[in-house]
C-alpha positions as CSV (number, residue, x, y, z in Angstrom):
1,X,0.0,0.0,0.0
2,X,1.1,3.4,-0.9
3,X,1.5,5.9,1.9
4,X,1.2,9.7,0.9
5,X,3.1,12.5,3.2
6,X,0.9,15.6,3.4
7,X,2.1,19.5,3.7
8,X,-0.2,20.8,6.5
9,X,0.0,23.8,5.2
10,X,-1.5,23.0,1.9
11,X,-4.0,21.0,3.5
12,X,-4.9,24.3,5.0
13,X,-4.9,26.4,2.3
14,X,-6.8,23.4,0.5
15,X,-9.4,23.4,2.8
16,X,-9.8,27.6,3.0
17,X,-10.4,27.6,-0.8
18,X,-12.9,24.7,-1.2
19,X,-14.7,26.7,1.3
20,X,-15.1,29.7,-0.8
21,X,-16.8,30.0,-4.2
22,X,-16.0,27.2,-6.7
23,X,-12.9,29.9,-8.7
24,X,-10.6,29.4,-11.7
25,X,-7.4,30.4,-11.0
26,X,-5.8,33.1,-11.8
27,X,-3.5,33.7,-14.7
28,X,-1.1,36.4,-14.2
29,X,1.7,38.0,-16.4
30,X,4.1,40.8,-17.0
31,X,3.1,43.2,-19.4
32,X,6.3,44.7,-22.3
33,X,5.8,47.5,-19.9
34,X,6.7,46.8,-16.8
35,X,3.1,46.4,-15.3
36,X,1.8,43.0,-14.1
37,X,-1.2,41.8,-15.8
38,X,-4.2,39.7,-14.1
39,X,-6.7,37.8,-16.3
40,X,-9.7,38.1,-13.8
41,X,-12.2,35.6,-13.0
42,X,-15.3,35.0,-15.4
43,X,-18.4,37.2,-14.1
44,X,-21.0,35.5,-12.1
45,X,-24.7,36.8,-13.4
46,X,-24.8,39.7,-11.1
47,X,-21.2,41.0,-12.9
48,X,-19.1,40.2,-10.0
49,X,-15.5,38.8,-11.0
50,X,-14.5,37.2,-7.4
51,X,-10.6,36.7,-7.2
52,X,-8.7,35.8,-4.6
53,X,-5.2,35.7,-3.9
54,X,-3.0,34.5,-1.2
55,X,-0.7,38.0,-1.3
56,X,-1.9,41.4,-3.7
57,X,0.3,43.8,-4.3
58,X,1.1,46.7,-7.0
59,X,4.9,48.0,-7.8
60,X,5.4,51.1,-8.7
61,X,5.4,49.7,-12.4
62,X,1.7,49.2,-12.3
63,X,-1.3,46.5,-12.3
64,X,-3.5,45.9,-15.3
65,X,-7.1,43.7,-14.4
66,X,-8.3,42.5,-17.6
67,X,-11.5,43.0,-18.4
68,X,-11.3,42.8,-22.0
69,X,-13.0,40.0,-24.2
70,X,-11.3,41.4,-27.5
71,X,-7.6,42.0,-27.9
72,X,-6.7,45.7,-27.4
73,X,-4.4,48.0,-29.1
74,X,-3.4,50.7,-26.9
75,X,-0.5,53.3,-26.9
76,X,1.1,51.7,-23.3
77,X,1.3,48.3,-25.0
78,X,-1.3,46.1,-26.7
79,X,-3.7,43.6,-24.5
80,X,-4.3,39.8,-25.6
81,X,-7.7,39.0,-24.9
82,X,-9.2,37.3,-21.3
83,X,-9.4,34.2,-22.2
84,X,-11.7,33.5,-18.6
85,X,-14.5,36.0,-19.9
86,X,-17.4,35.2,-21.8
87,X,-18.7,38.8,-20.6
88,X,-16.8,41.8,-18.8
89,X,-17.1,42.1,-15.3
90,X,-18.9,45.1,-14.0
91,X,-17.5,44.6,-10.4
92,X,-14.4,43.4,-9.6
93,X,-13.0,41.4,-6.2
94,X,-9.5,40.9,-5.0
95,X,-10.0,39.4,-1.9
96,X,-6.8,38.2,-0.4
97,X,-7.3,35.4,1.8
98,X,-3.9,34.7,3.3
99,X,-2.0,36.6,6.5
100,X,-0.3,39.0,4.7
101,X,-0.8,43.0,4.4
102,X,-1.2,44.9,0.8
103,X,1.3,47.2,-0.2
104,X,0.2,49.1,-3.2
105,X,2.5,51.7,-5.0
106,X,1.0,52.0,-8.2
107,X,-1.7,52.6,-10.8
108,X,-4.6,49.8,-11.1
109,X,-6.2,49.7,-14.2
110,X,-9.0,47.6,-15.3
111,X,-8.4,47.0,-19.5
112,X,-11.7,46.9,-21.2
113,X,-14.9,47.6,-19.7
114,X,-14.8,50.0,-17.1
115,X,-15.9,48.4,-13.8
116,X,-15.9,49.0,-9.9
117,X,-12.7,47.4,-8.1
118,X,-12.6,46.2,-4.6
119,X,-9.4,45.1,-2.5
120,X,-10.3,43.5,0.7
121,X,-7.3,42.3,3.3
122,X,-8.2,42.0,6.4
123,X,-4.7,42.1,7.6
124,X,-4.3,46.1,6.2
125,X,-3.7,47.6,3.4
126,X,-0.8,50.5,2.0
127,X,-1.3,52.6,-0.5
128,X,0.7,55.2,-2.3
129,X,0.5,56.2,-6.0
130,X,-2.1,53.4,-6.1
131,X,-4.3,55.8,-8.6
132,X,-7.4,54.1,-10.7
133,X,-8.0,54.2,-14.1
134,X,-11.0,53.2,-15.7
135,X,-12.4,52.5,-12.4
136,X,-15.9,53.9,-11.4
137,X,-15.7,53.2,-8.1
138,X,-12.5,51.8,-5.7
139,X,-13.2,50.5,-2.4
140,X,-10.3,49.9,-0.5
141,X,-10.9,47.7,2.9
142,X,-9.5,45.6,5.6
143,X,-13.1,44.1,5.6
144,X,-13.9,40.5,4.5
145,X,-16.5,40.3,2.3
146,X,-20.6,39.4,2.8
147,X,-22.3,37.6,-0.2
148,X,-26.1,36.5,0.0
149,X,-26.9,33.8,-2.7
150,X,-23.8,35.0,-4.8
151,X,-24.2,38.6,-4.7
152,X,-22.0,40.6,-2.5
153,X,-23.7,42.3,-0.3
154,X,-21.1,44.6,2.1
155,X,-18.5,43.6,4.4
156,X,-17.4,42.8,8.1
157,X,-14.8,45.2,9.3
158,X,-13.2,43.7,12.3
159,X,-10.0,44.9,11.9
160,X,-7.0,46.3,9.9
161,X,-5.0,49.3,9.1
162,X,-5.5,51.4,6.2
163,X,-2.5,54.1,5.5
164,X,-2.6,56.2,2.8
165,X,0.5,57.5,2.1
166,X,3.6,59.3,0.0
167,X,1.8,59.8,-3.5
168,X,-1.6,59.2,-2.6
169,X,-4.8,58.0,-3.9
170,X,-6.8,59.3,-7.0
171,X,-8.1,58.5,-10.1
172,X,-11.7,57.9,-9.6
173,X,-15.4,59.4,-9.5
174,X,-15.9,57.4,-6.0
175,X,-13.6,55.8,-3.4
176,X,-14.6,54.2,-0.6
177,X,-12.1,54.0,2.5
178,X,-13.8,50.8,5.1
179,X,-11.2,49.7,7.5
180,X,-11.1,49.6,11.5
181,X,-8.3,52.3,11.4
182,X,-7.8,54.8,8.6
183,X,-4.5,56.8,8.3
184,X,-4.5,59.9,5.4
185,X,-0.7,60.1,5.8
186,X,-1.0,61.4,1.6
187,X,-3.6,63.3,-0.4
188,X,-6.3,61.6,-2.1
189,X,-8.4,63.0,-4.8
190,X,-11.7,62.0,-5.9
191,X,-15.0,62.9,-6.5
192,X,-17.1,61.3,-3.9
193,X,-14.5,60.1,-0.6
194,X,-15.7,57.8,1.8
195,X,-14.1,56.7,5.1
196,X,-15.6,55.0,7.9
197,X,-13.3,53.6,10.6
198,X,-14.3,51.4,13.2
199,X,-15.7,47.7,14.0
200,X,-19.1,47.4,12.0
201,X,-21.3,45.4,9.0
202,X,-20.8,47.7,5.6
203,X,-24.3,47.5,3.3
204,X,-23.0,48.1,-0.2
205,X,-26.8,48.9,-0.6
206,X,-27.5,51.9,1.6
207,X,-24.0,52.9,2.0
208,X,-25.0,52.5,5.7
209,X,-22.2,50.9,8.1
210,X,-23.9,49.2,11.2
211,X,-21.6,49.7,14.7
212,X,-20.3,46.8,16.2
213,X,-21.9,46.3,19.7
214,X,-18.9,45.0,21.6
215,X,-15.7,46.8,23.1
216,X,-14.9,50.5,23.6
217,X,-11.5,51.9,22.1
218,X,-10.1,55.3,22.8
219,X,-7.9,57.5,20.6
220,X,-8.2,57.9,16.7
221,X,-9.7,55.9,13.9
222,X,-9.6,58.1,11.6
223,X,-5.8,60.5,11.5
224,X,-5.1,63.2,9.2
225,X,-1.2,63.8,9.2
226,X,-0.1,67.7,8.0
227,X,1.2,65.9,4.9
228,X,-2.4,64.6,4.4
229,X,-5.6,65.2,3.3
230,X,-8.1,64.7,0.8
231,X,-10.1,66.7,-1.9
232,X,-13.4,66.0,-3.1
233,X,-16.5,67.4,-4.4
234,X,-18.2,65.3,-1.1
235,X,-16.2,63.8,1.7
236,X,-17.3,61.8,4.2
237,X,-16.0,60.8,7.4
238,X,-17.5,58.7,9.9
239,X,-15.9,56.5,12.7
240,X,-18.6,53.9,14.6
241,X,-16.6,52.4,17.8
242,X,-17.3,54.5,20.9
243,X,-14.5,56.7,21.8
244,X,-12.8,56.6,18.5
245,X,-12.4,60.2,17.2
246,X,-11.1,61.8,14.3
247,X,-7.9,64.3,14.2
248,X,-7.0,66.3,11.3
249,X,-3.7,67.9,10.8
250,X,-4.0,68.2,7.7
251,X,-6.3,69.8,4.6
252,X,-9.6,68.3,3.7
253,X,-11.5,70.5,0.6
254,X,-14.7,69.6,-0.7
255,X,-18.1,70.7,-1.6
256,X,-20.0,69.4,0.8
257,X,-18.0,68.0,3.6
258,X,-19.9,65.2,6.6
259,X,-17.9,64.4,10.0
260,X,-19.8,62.0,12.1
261,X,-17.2,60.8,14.9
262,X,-18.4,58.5,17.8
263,X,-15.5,60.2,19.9
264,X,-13.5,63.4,19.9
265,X,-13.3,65.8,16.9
266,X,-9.7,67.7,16.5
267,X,-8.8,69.8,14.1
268,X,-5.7,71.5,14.1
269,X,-5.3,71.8,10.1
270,X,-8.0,73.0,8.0
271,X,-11.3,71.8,7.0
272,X,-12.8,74.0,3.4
273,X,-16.1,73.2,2.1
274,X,-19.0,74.5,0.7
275,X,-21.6,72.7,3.1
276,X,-19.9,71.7,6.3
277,X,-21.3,69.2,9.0
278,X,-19.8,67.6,12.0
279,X,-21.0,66.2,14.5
280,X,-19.0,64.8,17.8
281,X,-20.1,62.4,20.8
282,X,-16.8,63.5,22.2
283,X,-15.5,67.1,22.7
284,X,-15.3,68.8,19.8
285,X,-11.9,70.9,19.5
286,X,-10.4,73.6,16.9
287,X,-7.0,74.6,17.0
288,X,-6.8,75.3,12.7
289,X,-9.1,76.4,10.2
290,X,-12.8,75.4,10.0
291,X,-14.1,77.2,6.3
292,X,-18.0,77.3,5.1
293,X,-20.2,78.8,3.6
294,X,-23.1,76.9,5.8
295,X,-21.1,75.1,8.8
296,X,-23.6,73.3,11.2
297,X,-20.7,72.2,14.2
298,X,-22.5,69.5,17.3
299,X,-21.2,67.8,19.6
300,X,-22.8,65.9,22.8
301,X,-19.7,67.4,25.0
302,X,-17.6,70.4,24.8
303,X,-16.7,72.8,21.9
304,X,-13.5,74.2,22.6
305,X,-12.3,77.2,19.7
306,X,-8.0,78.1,19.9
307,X,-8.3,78.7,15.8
308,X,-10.9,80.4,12.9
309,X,-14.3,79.3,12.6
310,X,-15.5,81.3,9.5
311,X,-18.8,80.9,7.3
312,X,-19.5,83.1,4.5
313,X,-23.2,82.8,4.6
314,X,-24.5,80.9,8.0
315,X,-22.7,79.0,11.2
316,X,-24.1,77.3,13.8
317,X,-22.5,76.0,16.9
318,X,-24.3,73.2,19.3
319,X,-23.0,71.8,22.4
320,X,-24.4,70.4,25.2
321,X,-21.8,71.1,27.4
322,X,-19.6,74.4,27.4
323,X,-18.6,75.9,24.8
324,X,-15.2,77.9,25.3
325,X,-13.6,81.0,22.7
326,X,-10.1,81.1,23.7
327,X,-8.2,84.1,23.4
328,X,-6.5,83.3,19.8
329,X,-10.5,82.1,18.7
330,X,-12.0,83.8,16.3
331,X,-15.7,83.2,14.8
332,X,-17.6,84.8,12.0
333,X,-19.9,84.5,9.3
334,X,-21.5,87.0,6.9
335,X,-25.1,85.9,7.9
336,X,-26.7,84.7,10.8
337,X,-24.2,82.9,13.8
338,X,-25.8,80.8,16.8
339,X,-24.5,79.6,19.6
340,X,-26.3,77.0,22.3
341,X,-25.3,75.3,25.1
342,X,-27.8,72.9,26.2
343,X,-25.7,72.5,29.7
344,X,-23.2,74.4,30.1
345,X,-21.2,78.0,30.1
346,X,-20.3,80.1,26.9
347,X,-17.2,81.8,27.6
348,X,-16.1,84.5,24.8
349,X,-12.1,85.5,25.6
350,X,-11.6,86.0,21.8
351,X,-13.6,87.5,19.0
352,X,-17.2,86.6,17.9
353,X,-18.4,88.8,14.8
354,X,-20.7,88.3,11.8
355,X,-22.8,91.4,9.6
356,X,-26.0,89.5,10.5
357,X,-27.5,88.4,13.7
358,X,-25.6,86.4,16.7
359,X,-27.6,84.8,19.3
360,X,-25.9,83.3,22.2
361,X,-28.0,80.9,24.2
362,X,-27.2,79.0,26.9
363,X,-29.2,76.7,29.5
364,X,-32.6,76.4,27.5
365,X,-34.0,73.6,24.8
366,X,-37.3,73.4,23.3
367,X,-39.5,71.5,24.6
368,X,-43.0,70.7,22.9
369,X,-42.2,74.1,21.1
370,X,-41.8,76.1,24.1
371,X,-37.8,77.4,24.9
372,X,-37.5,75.9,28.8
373,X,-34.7,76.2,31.5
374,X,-32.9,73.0,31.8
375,X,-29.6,74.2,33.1
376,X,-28.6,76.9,35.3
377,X,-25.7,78.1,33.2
378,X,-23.8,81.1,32.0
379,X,-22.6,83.6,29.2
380,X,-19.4,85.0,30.3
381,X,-17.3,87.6,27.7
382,X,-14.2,89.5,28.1
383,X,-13.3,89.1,24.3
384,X,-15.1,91.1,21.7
385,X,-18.7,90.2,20.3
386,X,-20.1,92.4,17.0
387,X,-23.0,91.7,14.7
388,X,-25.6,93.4,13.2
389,X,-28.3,92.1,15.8
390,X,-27.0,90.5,18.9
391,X,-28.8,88.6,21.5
392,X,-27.3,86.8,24.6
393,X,-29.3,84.4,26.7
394,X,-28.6,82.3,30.0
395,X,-30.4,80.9,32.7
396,X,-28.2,81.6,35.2
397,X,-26.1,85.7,34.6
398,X,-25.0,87.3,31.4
399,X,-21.7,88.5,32.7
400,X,-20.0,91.2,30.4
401,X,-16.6,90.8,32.0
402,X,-14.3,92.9,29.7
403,X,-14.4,93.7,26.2
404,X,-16.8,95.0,23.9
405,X,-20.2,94.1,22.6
406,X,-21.3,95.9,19.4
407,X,-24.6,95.8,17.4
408,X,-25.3,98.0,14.9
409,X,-29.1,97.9,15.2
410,X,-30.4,95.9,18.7
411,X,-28.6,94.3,21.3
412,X,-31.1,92.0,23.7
413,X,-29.7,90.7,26.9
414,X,-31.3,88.1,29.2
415,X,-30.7,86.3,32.2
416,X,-31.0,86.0,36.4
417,X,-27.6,88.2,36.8
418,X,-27.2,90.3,34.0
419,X,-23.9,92.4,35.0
420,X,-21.3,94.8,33.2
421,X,-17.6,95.9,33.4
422,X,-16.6,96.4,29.8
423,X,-18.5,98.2,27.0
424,X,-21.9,97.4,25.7
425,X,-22.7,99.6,22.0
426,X,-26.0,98.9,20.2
427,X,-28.5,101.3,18.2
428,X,-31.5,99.9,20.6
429,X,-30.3,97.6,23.1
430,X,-33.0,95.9,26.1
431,X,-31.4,94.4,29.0
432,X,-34.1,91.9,31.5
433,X,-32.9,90.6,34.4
434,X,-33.8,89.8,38.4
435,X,-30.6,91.7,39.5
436,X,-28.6,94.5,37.3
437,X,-25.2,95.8,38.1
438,X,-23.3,98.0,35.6
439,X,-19.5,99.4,36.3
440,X,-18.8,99.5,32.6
441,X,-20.7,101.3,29.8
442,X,-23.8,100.6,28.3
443,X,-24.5,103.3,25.2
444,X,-27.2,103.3,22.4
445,X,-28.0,106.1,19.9
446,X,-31.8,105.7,20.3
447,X,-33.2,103.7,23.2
448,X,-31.5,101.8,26.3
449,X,-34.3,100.2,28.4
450,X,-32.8,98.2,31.5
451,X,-35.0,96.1,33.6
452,X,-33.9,95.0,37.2
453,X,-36.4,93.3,39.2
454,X,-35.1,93.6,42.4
455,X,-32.7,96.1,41.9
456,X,-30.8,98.3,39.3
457,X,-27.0,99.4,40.4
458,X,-25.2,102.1,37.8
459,X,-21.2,102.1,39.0
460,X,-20.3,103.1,35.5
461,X,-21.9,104.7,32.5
462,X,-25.8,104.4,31.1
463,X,-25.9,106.5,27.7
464,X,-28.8,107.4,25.6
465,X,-31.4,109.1,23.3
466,X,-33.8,107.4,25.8
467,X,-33.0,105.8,29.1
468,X,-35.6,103.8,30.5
469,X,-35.0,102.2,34.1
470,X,-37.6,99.4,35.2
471,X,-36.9,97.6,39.0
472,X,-39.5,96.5,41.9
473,X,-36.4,97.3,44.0
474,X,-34.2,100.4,43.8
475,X,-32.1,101.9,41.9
476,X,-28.4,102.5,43.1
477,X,-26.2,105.5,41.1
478,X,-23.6,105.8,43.6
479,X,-21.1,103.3,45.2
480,X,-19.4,103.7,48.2
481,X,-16.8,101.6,50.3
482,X,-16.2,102.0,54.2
483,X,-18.2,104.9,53.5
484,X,-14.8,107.1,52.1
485,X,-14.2,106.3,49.0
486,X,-17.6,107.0,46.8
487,X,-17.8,106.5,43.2
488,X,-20.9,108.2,41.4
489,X,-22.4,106.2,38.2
490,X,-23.3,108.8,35.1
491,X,-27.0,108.4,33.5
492,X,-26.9,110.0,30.8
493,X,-29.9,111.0,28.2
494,X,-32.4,113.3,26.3
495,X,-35.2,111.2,28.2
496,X,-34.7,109.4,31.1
497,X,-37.7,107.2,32.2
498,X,-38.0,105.8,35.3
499,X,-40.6,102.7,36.8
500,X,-39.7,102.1,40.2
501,X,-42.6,102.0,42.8
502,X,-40.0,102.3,45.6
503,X,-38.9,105.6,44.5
504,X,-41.6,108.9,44.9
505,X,-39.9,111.6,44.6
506,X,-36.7,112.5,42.7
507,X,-35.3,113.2,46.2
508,X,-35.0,109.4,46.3
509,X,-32.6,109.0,43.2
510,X,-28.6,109.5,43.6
511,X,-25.3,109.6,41.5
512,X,-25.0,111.7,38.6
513,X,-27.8,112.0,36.2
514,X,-28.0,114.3,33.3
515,X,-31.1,114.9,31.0
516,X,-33.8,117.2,29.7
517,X,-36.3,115.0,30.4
518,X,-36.7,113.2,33.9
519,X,-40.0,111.2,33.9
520,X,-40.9,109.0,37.2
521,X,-43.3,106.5,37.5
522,X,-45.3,107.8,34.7
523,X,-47.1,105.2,32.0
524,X,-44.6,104.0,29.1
525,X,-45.3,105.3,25.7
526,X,-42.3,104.3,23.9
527,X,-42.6,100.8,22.1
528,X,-39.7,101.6,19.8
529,X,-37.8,98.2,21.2
């Protein structure tokens, strides 16, 4: 009896491929050129061409798929035939299926009919002048890949690095980036760029990616180095595992540009679009250059600004926790600007300017269509705030710390604790509040109406055409220490109007106050603000 010595090995490669779809093997060649050419696999009836291959890589001299079914003559060296093809494949798999990594440093071209092209290894994949030709769409993924009754169907991301690098990634309309990590160490240029990052179920379908319900990780999925970047007519980030953020260092351009990051957002490079949307679970932190015209910026934490946050036309800023303008920040837009905080403080240190209307809201959502308190929060400035219409909103105090605040038509201030030590500018400006306290100055070319409810105190400056002063309390002009050293506030106006029932005579009023007009107590007329 013969006996018959088996490599183990081969037995388990053997046994991996009679697992997978029944597959021809592959033919492959170098081309007069330099380039190495791959007679793909024969389409099934949904066009898929499924290859697989125990290692895939590209040299710089290039990688030809061949689609064709005729001999072609081209200018970089004639094409013999396919002899696998009865019919061109209109999608095309290179699934490796061994240990090994991808390293791809060149073109890859499909000869023939144009088709999609998809490299899967799970165990990562390099790529840097790995540019597409004829190639509608290249999905690039560390993935392995789903097929329901032949077709494919998406992918599993488990897994895998994905770097690219050096000379980039470009050459076609649509590129999709699937991997559990993503580095953009080099530029990559298409027209449509995806690039999710993370452990999750791809459907080739939707385009959706499904979030793997297991394990937390921390740090970045998806890294942008300063040599990096991508540029795109629509780009796409999105990273699924919880705690896995996205960092840009360097330039991402497009159209219309989507950031969904289940951790932090850091951006200390610059994002330029069109349309711009991100959206953080993490804090949300800008150290570069965010560009617009309509930026929409959310995050579930904080929103920290050390950098430029500009938008041509609209900007919107949503946190629910504080939002922070550091000294260096500086955010504007030529229409209208908003800033909430659901939760926390807004603190202004830097500059906050736009030619339409800012509002600044802190502390209130809507709820069943009706703004509410939820948070007894504040709006702190010692930086500089100007816009056309202002308005600044808390819970909690409004505290003018420093600075300047300048509308050119109204300025509306509202909170608990509205106080003042820096310099308040506005054609009509209306300030509510329980409790009032001015040592700054507070000026408007028509009408200044300030409401105290339980008390009005003037240590500084209250200029305008008309003053109007509204409290249940009284009304303080003068401050005094150790009863020495007195400083008098200045009200100054061509109408001042008072509403104070704890005041009756004139007698009762102190400080400096300067007007042709002193009304007290007397019904309100004016309804210009």
């Amino acid at each position: 009896m013969n006996t018959h010595k088996f490599n183990l090995l081969f037995l388990a490669t053997l046994a991996t491929l009679c697992s997978q779809p029944a597959l021809s093997a592959l033919n492959s060649y170098q081309h007069a050129n330099g380039s190495t050419v791959v007679d793909i696999n024969q389409p099934d009836a949904n066009g898929l061409s499924h290859n697989m291959y125990q290692s895939f890589n590209v040299s710089e001299k290039g990688l030809v798929l061949n689609n064709s079914t005729t001999d072609m003559v081209r200018d970089s060296g004639n094409i013999a035939r396919n002899s696998n093809l009865n019919s061109s494949a209109s999608l095309i798999l290179n699934e490796v299926i061994s240990n090994k990594a991808s390293s791809l440093n060149g073109f890859i071209e499909v000869a023939g009919q144009k088709a999609d092209v998809i490299i899967a290894n799970p165990n990562g994949i390099t790529c840097s002048g790995c540019n597409f030709i004829n190639t509608g769409r290249a999905t690039l993924t560390t993935g392995t890949p789903v097929l329901t009754d032949g077709a494919l169907t998406g992918f599993n991301v488990t897994k895998g690095t994905l770097t690219v690098k050096g000379k980039g990634l470009t050459g076609t309309d649509y590129t999709d980036l699937l991997a559990q990590k993503i580095n953009l160490e080099g530029k990559v240029g298409t027209t449509q760029l995806k690039a999710i990052a993370g452990k999750y179920t791809y459907n080739r379908a939707s385009g959706q990616a499904t979030a793997s319900t297991t394990g937390r990780t921390g740090g970045n999925s998806i890294d942008v180095s300063a040599l990096g970047g991508a540029t795109a007519g629509l780009i796409q980030l999105q990273t699924t595992e919880a705690g896995a953020g996205v960092n840009n260092n360097g330039v991402l351009n497009a159209n219309s540009l989507y950031i969904s990051t289940n951790g932090t957002l850091t951006n200390n490079g610059t994002l330029d679009a069109g349309v711009m949307s991100i959206a953080a679970s993490g804090s949300m932190t800008n150290k570069g250059t965010l560009s617009a015209s309509q930026a929409a910026l959310q995050t579930t934490n904080t929103f920290t600004n050390e950098g430029t946050v500009k938008a041509t036309n609209n900007a919107s800023i949503v946190s629910y926790g504080k939002v922070t303008n550091n000294e260096k920040g500086q955010i504007s837009g030529d229409g209208t600007v908003s800033i909430f905080s659901l939760a926390g403080d807004i603190e202004n240190k830097g500059t906050i300017s736009t030619a339409g209307a800012l509002t600044m809201q802190t502390g209130y959502s809507t709820v069943n269509g009706v703004i509410t308190p939820v948070a007894n929060t504040s709006l702190i400035n010692s930086g500089s705030i100007q816009a056309d219409t202002i308005g600044l909103y808390a819970v909690k105090g409004v505290s003018l710390r420093s600075g300047d605040v300048t509308a050119q038509s109204t300025a509306s201030v509202s909170a608990v604790t509205v106080s003042n030590a820096g310099t308040l500018t506005a054609q009509n400006a209306s300030l509510v509040s329980d409790d009032f306290s001015n040592q700054g100055v507070m000026q408007a070319t028509e009408r200044l109406s300030v409401t105290g409810k339980s008390g009005i105190s003037n240590k500084g400056t209250l200029k305008a055409a008309t003053l109007a002063l509204t409290t249940d309390g009284k009304i303080s002009n003068t401050s005094c220490r150790l009863w020495l050293l007195c400083r008098q506030g200045t009200m100054k106006a061509d109408k001042i109007s008072i509403s104070a029932p704890k005041i009756t005579t004139i007698a009762d009023l102190d400080g400096d106050y300067t007007t042709q007009l002193l009304e007290l107590n007397k019904p309100e007329t004016d309804s210009s603000l």
